[in-house]
C-alpha positions in Angstrom: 157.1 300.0 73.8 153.8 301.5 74.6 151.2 303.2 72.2 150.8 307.0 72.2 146.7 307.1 72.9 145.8 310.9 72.9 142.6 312.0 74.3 143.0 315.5 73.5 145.1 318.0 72.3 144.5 322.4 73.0 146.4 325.2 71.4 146.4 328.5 72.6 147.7 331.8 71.4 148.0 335.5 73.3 148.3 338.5 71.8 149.9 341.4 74.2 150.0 344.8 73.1 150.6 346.5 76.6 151.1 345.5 80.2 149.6 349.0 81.0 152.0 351.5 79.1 151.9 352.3 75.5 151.0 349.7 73.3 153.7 347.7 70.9 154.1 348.4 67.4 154.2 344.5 67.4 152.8 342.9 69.9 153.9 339.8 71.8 152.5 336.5 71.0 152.9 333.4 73.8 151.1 330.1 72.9 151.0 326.7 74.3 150.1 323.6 72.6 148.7 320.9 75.4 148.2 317.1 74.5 146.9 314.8 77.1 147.8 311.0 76.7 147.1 307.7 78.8 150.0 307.5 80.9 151.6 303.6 80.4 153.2 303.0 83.4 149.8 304.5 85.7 148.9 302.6 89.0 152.2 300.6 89.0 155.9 301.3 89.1 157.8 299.7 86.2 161.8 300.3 86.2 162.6 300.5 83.2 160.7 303.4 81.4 163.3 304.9 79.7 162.0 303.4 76.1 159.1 305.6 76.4 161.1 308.4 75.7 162.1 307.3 72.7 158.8 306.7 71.2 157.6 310.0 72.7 159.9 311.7 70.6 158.1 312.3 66.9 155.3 312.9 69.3 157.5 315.5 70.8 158.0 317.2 67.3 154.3 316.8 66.1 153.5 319.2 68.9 156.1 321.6 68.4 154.9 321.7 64.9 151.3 322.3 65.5 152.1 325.1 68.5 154.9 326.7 65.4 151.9 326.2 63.1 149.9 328.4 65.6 152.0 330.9 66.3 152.8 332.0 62.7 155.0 329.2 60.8 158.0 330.9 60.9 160.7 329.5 62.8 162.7 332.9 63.2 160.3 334.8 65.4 160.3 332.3 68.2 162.7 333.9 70.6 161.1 332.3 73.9 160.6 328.3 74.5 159.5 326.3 77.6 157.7 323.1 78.7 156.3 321.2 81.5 153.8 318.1 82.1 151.2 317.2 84.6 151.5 313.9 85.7 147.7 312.3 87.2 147.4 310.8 90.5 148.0 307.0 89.8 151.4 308.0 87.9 154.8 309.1 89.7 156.7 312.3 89.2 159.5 310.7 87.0 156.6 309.7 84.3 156.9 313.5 83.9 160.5 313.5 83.8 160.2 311.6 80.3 158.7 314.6 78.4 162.5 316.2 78.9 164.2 315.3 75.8 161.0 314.5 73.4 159.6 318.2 74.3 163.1 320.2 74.5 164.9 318.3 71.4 161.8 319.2 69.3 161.4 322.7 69.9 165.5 323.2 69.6 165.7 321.2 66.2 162.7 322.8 64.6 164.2 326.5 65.9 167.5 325.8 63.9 169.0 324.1 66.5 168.5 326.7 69.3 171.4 327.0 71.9 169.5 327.3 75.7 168.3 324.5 77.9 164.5 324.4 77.5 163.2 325.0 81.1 160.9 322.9 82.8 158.7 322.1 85.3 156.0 319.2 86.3 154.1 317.8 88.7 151.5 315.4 89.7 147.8 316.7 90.3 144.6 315.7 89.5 141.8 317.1 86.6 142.2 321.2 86.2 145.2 321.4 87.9 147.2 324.4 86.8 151.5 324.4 86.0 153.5 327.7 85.5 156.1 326.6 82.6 159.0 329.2 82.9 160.1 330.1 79.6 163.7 331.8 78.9 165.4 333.1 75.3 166.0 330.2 73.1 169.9 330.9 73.0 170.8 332.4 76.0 169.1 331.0 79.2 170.8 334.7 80.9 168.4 337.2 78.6 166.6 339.2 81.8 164.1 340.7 79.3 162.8 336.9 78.3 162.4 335.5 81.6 158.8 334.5 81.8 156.4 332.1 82.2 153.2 330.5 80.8 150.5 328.9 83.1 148.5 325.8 81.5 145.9 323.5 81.9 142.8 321.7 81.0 139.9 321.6 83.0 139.4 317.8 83.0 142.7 316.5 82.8 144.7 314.7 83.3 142.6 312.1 85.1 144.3 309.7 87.3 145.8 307.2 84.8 147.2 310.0 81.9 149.7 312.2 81.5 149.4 316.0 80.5 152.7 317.0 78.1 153.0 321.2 77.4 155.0 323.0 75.2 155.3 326.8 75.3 156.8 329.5 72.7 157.2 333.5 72.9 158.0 335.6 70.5 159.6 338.0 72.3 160.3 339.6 75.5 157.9 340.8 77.9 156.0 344.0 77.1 157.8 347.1 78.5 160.9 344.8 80.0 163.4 347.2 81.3 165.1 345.7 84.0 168.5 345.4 82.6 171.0 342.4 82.4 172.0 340.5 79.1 169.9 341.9 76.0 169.1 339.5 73.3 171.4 341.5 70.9 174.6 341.0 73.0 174.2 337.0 72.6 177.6 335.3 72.1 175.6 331.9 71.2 178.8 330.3 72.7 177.4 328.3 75.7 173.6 328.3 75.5 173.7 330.6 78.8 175.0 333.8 77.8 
């Protein structure tokens, strides 16, 4: 299978302490780790690319080390996960589509096994494009008060033949959510969803 060549990698962590009303005794941290990487399969279509996944997985956990590294270390106050890629112009859509199980697998094993799908997004675009990752609670995908999202990007990537891979992480809801619906402290853990 093909090499993992990184050009780059980014981390980034906010701090929130309002949203405009009074401030958190604790405020919110979201961060993103970023890693842009020559895309195999640019400027031709390949059918079988499936492999790629495979070796894209300690990848996958490498990241979602460094971006747990960022936020803190500890494993326990991640309550929020997402993650998304940005495929460059001379790639397809489904080169994306391979960052599903090496991103989401990661974040869920190093979380203790967390129960919720990890949303998802990607698309194709060219140097600084921008990608909203939605992000939901890491055990139930229902939690209102988590629903949120994270938008990434590098000015100068990816370029045509590379791949952009992003991995988000909260710590919490948003600031001042009070919309109602499932709260974080009625989670069955039954299903992922509720």
């Amino acid at each position: 299978m093909p090499e993992i060549a990184v050009r780059k990698y980014a981390v980034t962590v906010e701090e929130i302490f309002h949203e405009g009303g009074p401030a958190a005794a604790v405020p919110l941290k979201r961060g993103a780790a970023l890693a842009v990487i020559a895309n195999p399969y640019a400027g031709r279509y390949v059918e079988d690319i499936q492999g790629f996944m495979d070796d894209l997985k300690p990848f996958g956990l490498a990241m979602a080390q460094r971006l747990l590294a960022a936020m803190g270390g500890d494993a326990k106050t991640i309550q929020g996960y997402g993650k998304g890629a940005i495929v460059g112009a001379a790639g397809e859509l489904e080169h994306g589509a391979l960052w599903h199980v090496p991103g989401g697998y990661a974040m869920r094993e190093l979380l203790g096994d967390a129960k919720a799908i990890v949303p998802s997004t990607k698309k194709v675009g060219g140097p600084g494009t921008r990608l909203d990752i939605p992000v939901t609670h890491v055990n139930a995908s229902y939690v209102r008060s988590h629903f949120d999202s994270f938008e990434i990007g590098i000015t100068d990537a990816p370029k045509a033949d590379e791949l952009l891979f992003a991995l988000v992480m909260t710590t919490g809801s948003r600031i001042h959510a009070r919309v109602g619906g499932l709260k974080a402290s009625e989670i069955k853990g039954e299903d992922g969803l509720r």
